[in-house]
ROZANU-951449 format. One record per residue (C-alpha): residue number from 1; residue in three letters; x, y, z. Coordinates in nm, 2 decimals. Each point is the difference from the previous one (the first is absolute). Example, Ala and Ser with C-alpha at 12.3 -4.5 7.8 and 13.67 -1.06 7.14 Angstrom:
<sites>
{drenvo->1 | voza->ALA | c1->1.23 | c2->-0.45 | c3->0.78}
{drenvo->2 | voza->SER | c1->0.14 | c2->0.34 | c3->-0.07}
</sites>
This chain:
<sites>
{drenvo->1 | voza->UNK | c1->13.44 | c2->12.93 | c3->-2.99}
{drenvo->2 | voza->UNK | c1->0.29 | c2->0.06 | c3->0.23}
{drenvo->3 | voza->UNK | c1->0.31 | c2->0.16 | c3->-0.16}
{drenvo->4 | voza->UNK | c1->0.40 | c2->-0.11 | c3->0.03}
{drenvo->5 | voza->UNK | c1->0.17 | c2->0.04 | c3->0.34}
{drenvo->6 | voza->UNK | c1->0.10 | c2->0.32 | c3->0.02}
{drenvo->7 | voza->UNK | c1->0.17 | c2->0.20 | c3->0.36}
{drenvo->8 | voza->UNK | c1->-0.15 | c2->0.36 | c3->0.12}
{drenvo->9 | voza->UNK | c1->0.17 | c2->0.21 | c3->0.22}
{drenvo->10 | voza->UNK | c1->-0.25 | c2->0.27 | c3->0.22}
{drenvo->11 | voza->UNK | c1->0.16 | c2->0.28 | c3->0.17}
{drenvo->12 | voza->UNK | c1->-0.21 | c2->0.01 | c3->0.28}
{drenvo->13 | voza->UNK | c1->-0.12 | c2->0.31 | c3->0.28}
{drenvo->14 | voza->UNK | c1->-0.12 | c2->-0.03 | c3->0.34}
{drenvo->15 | voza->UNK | c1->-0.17 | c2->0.13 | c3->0.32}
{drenvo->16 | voza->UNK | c1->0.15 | c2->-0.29 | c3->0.21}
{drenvo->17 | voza->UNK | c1->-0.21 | c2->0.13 | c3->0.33}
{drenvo->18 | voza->UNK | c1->-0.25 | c2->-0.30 | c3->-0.03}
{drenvo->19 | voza->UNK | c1->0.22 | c2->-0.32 | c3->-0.12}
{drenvo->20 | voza->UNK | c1->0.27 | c2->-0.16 | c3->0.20}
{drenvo->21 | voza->UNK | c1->0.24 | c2->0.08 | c3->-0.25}
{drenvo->22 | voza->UNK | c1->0.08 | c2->-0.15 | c3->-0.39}
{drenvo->23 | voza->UNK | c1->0.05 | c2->-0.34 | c3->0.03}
{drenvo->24 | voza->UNK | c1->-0.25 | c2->-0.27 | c3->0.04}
{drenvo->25 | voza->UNK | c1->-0.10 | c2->-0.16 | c3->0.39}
{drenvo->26 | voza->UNK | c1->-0.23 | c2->-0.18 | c3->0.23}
{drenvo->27 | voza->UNK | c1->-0.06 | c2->0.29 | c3->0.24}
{drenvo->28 | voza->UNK | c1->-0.16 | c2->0.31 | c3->-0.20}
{drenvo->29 | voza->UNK | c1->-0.07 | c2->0.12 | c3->-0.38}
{drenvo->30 | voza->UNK | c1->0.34 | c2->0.05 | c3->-0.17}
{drenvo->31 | voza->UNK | c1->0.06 | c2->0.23 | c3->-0.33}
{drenvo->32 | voza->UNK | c1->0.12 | c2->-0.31 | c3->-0.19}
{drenvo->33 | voza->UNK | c1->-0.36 | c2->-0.15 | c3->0.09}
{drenvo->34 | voza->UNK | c1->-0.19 | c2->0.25 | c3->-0.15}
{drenvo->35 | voza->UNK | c1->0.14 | c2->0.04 | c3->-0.29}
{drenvo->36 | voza->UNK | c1->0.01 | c2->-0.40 | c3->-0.05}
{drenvo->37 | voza->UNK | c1->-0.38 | c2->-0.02 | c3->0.05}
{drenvo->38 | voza->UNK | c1->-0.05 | c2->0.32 | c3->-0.21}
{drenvo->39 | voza->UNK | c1->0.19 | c2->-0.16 | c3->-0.32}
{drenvo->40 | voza->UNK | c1->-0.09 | c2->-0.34 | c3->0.09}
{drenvo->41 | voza->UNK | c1->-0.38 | c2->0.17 | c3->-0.05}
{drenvo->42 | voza->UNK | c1->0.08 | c2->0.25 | c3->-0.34}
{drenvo->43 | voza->UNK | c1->0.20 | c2->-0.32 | c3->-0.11}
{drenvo->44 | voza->UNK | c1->-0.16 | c2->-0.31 | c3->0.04}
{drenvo->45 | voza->UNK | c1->0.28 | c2->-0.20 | c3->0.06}
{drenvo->46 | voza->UNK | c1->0.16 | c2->-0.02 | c3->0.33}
{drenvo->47 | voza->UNK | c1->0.28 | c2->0.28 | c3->0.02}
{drenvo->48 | voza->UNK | c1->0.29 | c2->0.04 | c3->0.26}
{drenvo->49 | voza->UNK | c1->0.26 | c2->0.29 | c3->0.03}
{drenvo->50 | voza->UNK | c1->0.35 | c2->0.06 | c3->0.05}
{drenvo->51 | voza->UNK | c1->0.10 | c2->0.31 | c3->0.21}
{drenvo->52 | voza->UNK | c1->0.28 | c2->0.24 | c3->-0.05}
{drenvo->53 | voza->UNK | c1->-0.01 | c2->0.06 | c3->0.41}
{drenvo->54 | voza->UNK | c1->-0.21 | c2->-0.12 | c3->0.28}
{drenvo->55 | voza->UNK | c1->-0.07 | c2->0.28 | c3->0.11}
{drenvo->56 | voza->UNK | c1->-0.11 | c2->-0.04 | c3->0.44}
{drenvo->57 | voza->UNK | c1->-0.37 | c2->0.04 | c3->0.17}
{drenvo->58 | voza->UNK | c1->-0.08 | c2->0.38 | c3->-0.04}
{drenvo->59 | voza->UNK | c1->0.26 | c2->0.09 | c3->-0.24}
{drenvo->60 | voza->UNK | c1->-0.11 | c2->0.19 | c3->-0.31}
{drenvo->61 | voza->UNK | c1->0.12 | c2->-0.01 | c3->-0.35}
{drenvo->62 | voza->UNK | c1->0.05 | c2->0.23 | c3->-0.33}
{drenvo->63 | voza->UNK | c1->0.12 | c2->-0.25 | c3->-0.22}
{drenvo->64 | voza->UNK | c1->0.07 | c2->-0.34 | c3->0.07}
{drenvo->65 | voza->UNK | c1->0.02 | c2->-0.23 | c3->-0.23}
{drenvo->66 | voza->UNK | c1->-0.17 | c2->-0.35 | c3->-0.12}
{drenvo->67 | voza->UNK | c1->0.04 | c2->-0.27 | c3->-0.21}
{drenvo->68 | voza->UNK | c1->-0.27 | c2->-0.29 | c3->-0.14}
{drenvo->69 | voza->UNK | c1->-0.05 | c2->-0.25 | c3->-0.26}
{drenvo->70 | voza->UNK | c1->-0.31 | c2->0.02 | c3->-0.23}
{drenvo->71 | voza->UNK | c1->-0.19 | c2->-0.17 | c3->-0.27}
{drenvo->72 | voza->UNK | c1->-0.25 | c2->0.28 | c3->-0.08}
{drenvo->73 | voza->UNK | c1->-0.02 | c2->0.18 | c3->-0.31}
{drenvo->74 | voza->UNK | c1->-0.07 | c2->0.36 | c3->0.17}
{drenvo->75 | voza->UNK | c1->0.30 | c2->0.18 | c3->-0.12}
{drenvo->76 | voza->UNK | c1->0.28 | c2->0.06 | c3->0.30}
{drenvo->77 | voza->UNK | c1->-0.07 | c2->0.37 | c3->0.04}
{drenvo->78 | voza->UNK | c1->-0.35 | c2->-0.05 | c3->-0.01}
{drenvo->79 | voza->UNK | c1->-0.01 | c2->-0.16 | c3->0.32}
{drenvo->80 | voza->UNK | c1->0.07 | c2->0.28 | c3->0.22}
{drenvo->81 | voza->UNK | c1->-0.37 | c2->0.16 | c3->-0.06}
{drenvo->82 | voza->UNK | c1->-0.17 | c2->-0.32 | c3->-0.04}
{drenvo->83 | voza->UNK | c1->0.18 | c2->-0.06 | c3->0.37}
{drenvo->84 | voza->UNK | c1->-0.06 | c2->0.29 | c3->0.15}
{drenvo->85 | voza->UNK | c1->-0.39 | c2->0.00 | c3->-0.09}
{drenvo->86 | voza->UNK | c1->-0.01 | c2->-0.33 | c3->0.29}
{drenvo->87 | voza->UNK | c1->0.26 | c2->0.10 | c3->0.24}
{drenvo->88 | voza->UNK | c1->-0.06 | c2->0.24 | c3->0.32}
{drenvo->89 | voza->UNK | c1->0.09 | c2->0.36 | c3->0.04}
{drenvo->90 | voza->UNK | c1->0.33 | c2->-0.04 | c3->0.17}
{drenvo->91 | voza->UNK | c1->0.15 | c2->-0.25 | c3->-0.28}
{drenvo->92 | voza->UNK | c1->0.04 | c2->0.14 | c3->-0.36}
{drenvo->93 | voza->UNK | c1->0.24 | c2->-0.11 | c3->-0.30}
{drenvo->94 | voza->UNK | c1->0.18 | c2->0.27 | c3->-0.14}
{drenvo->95 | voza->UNK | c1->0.13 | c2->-0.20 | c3->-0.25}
{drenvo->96 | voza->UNK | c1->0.00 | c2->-0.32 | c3->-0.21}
{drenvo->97 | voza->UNK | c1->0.21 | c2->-0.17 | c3->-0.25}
{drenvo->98 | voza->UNK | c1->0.10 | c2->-0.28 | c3->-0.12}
{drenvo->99 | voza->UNK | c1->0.37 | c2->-0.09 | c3->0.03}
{drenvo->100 | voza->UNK | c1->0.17 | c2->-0.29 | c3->-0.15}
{drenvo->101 | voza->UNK | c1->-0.04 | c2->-0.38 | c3->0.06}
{drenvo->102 | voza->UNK | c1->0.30 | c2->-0.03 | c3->0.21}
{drenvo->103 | voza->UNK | c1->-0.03 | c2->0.29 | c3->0.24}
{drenvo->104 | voza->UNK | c1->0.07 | c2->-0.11 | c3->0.31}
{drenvo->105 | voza->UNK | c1->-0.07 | c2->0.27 | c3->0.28}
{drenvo->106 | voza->UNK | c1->0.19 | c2->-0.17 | c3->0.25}
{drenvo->107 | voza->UNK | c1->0.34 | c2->-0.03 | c3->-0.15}
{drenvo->108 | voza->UNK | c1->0.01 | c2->0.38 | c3->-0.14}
{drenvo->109 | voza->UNK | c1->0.20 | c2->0.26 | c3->0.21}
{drenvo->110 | voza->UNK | c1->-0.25 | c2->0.21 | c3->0.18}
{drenvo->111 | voza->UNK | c1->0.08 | c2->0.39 | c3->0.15}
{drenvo->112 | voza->UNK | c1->-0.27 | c2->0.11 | c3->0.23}
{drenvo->113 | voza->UNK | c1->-0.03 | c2->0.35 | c3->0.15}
{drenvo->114 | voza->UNK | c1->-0.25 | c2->0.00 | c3->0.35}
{drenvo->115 | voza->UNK | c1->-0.10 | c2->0.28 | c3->0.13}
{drenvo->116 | voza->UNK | c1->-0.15 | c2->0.08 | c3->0.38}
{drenvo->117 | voza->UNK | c1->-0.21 | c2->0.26 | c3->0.09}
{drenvo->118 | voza->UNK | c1->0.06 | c2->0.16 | c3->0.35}
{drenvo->119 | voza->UNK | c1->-0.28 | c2->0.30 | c3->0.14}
{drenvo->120 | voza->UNK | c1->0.23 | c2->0.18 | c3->0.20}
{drenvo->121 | voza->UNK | c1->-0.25 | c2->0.28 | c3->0.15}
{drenvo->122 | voza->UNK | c1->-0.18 | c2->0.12 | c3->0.35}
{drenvo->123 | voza->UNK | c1->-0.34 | c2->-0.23 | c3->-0.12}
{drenvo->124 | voza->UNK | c1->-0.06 | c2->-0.27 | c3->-0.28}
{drenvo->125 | voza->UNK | c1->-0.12 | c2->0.08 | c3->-0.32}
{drenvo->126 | voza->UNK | c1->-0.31 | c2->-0.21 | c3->-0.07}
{drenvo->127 | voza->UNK | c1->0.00 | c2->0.01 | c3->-0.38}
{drenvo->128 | voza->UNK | c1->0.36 | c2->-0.15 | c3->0.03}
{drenvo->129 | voza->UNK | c1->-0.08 | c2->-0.30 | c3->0.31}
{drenvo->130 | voza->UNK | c1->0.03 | c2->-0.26 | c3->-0.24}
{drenvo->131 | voza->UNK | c1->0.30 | c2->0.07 | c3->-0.20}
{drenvo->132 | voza->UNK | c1->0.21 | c2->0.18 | c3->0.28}
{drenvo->133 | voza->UNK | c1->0.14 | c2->-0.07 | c3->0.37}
{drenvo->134 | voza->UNK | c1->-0.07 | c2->0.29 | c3->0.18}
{drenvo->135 | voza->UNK | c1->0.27 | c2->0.10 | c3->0.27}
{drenvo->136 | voza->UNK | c1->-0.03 | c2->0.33 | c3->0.22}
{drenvo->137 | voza->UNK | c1->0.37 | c2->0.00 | c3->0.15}
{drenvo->138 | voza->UNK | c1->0.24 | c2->0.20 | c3->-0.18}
{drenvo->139 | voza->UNK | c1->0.19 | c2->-0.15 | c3->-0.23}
{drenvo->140 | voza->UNK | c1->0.39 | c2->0.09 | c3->-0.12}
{drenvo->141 | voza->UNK | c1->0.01 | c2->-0.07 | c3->-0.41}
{drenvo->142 | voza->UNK | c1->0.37 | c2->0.08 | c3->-0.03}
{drenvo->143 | voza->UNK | c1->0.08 | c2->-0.24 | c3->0.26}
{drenvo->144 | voza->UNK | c1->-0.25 | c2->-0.18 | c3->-0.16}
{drenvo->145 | voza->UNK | c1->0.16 | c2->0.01 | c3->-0.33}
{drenvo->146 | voza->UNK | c1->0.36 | c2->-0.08 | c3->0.21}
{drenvo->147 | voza->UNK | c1->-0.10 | c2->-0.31 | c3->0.08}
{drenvo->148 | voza->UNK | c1->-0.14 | c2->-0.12 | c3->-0.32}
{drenvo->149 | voza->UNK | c1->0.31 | c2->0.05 | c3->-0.17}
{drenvo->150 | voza->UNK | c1->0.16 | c2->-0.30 | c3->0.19}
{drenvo->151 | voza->UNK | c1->-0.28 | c2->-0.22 | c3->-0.14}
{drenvo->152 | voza->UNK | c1->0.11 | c2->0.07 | c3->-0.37}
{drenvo->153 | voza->UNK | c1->0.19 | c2->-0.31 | c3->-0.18}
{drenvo->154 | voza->UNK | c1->0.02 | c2->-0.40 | c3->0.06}
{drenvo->155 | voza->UNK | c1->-0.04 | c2->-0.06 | c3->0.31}
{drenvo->156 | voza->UNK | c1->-0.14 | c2->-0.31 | c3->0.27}
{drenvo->157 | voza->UNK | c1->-0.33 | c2->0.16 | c3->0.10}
{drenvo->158 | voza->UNK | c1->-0.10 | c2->-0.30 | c3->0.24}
{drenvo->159 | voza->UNK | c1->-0.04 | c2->0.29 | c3->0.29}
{drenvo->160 | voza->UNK | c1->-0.25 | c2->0.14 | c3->-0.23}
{drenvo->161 | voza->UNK | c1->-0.19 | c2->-0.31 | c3->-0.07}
{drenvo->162 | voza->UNK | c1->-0.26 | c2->-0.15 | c3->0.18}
{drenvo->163 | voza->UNK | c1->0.15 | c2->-0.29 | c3->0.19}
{drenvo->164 | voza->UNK | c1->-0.09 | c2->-0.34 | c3->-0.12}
{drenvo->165 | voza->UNK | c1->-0.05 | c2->0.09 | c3->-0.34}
{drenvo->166 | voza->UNK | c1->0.11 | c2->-0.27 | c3->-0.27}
{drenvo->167 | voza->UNK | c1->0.24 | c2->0.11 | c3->-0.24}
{drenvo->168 | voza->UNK | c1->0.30 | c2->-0.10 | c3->-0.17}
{drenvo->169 | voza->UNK | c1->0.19 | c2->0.29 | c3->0.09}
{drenvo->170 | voza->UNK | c1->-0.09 | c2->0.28 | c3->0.20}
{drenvo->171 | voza->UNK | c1->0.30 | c2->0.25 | c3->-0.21}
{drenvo->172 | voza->UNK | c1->-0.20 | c2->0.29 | c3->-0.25}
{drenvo->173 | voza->UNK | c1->0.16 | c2->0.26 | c3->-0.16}
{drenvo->174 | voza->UNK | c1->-0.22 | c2->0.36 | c3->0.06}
{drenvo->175 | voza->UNK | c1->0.05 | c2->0.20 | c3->-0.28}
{drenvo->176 | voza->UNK | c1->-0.05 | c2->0.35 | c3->0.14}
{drenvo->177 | voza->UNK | c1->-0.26 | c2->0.13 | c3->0.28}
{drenvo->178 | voza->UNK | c1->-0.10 | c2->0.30 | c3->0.08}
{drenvo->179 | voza->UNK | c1->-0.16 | c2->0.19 | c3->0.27}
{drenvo->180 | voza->UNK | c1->-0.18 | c2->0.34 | c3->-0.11}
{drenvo->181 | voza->UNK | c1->-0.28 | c2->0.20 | c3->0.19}
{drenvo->182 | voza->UNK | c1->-0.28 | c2->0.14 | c3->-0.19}
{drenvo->183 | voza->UNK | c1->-0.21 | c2->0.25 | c3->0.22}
{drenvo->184 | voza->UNK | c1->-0.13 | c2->-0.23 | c3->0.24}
{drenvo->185 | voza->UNK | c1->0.08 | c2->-0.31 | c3->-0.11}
{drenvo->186 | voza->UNK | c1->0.40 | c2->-0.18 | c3->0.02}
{drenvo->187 | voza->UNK | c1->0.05 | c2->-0.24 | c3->-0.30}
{drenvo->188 | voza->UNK | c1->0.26 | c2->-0.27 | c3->0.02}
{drenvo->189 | voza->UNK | c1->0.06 | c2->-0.14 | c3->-0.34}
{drenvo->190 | voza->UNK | c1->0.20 | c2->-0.36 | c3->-0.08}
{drenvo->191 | voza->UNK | c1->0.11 | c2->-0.13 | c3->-0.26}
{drenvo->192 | voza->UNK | c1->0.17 | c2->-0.32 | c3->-0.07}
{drenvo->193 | voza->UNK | c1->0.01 | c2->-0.33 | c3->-0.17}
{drenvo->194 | voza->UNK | c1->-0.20 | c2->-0.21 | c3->0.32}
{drenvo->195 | voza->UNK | c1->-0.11 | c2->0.04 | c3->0.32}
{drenvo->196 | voza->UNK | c1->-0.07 | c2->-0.27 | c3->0.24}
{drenvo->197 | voza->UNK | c1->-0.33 | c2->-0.01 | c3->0.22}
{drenvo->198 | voza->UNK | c1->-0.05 | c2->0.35 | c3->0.17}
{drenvo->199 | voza->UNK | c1->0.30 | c2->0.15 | c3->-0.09}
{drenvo->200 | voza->UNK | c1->-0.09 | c2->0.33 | c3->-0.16}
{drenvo->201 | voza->UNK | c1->-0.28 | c2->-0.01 | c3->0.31}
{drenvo->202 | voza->UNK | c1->0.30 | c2->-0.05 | c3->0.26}
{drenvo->203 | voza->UNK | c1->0.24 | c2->0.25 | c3->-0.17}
{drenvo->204 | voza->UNK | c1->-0.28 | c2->0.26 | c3->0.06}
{drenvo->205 | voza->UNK | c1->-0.09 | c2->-0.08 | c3->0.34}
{drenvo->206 | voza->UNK | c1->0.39 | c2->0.02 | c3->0.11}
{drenvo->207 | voza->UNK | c1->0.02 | c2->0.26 | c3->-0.23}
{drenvo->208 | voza->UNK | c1->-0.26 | c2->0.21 | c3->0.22}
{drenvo->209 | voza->UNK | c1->0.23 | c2->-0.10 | c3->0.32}
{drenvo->210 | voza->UNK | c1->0.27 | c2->0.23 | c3->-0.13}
{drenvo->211 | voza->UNK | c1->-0.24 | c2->0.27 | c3->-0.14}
{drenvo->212 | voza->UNK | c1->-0.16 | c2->-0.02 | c3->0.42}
{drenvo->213 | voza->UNK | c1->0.35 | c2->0.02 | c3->0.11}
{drenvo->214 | voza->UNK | c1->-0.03 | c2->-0.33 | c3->0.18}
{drenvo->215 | voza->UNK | c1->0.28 | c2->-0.16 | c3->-0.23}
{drenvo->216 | voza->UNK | c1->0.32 | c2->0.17 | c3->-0.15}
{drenvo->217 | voza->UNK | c1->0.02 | c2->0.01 | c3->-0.36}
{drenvo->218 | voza->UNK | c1->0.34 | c2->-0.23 | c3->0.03}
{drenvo->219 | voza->UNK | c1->-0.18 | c2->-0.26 | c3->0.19}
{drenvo->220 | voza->UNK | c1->-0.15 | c2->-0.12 | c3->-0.36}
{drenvo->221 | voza->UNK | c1->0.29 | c2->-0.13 | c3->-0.07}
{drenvo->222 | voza->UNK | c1->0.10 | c2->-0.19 | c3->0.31}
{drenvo->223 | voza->UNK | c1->-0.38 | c2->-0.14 | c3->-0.07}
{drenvo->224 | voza->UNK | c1->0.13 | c2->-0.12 | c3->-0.30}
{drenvo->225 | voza->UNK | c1->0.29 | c2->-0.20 | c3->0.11}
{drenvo->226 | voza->UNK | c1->-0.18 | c2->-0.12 | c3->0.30}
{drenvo->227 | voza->UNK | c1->-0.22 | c2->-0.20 | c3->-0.26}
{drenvo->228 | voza->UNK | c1->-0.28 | c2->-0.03 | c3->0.33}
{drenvo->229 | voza->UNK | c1->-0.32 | c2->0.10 | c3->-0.06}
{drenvo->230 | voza->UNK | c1->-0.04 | c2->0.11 | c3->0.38}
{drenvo->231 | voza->UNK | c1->0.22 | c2->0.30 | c3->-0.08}
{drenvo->232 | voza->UNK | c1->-0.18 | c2->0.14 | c3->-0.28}
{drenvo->233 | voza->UNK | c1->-0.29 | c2->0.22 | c3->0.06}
{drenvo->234 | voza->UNK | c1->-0.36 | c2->-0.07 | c3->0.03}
{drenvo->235 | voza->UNK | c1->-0.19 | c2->-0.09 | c3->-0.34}
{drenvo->236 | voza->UNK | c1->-0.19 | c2->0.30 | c3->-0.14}
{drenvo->237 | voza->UNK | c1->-0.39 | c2->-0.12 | c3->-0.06}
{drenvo->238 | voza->UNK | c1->-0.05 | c2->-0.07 | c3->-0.36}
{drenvo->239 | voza->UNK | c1->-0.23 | c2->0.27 | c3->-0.09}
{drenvo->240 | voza->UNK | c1->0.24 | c2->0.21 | c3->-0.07}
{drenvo->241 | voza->UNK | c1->0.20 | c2->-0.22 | c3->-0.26}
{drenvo->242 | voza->UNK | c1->-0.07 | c2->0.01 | c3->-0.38}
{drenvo->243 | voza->UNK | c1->0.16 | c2->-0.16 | c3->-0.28}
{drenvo->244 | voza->UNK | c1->0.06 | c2->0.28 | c3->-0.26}
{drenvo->245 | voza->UNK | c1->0.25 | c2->-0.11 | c3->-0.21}
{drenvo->246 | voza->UNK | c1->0.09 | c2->-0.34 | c3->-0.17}
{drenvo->247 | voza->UNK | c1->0.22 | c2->-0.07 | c3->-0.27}
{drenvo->248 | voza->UNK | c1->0.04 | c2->-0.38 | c3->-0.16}
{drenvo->249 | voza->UNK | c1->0.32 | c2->-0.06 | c3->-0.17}
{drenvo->250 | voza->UNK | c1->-0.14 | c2->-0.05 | c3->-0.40}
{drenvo->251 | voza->UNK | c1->-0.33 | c2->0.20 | c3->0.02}
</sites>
């Protein structure tokens, strides 16, 4: 006999290489769809999710975070190994809980930290071709680094948005980004509260301008108040983005 209504949350982990990203559509498998068919299945009752962050075609995730309504009587943080036992090797639950009646995922204040991965050698590195962009031009991280700064605070980042994308507002407030080197590979870290449709991807790829010498680290913030797309730089493949961080507001 089915149980009371009760709401599990699923922090979730991902190899996003063969889905076109989180959320559920018409032209390829989705993450959301998985994992709908997967508890629909452990279940028997037909389940649908709420994601923290729809996460693009190719991006990968550490942690993001899901939300679903259930009868069953398996208890909350049971369901992650039941779960895991049906879904494929590049989808695993690292945790699940259940969180009260009212929860509601998409009213919470969210703080997500992206990183992407840049190969910065003479050749690509095969064990990394699926979680890096591989570049061989030399790359400047200090002016690298310059450049970021003028991208830190509330700002209109409608030049670093894809154009026709449909959103209330296109102003987000980056908390803090960072752009480190380790050995051969240059990591630009963001943080903030939102981020509109390939805007850590388009950060990285004018990012890389500056770091070619192609673009002065000043010119970021001209790209800013230009609010045009065609100024920006190109967008960085999504390989080499990752969703390592995510904090919801109550959690």
């Amino acid at each position: 006999m089915d149980g009371e209504m009760k709401k599990v949350l699923l922090r979730v982990a991902y190899d996003g290489t063969s889905y076109h990203g989180w959320q559920r559509q018409q032209n390829g498998i989705t993450v959301q769809e998985v994992l709908e068919e997967k508890l629909t299945e452990l279940l028997h009752e037909e389940i649908r999710v709420t994601g923290a962050s729809r996460t693009d075609a190719g991006v990968h995730a550490l942690c993001n975070i899901a939300v679903f309504e259930t009868h069953t009587r398996i208890p909350a943080e049971k369901i992650s190994y039941a779960l895991n036992q049906r879904l494929p090797e590049d989808i695993r639950i690292v945790e699940s809980r259940e969180v009260c009646p009212d929860f509601d995922l998409r009213s919470c204040h969210a703080h997500k930290t992206y990183e992407y991965r840049i190969v910065n050698a003479a050749f690509p590195n095969p064990v990394k071709r699926l979680y890096t962009h591989f570049t061989y031009f030399n790359c400047d991280v200090e002016k690298m680094r310059e450049a970021a700064q003028y991208l830190i605070g509330e700002h209109d980042f409608r030049a670093f948005c894809t154009v026709g994308a449909q959103v209330d507002t296109t102003v987000r407030t980056v908390t803090d980004i960072c752009v480190t080197r380790e050995g051969e590979e240059i990591i630009i870290s963001v943080s903030g509260n939102g981020f509109l449709y390939n805007m850590v991807r388009i950060v990285a790829g004018t990012l890389l301008e500056v770091g070619y010498g192609r673009m002065e680290p000043g010119r970021v913030a001209e790209i800013l108040k230009s609010r045009d797309h065609k100024n920006a730089g190109p967008t960085a493949p999504a390989k080499g983005l990752c969703l390592t961080r995510l904090e919801i507001e109550g959690l």
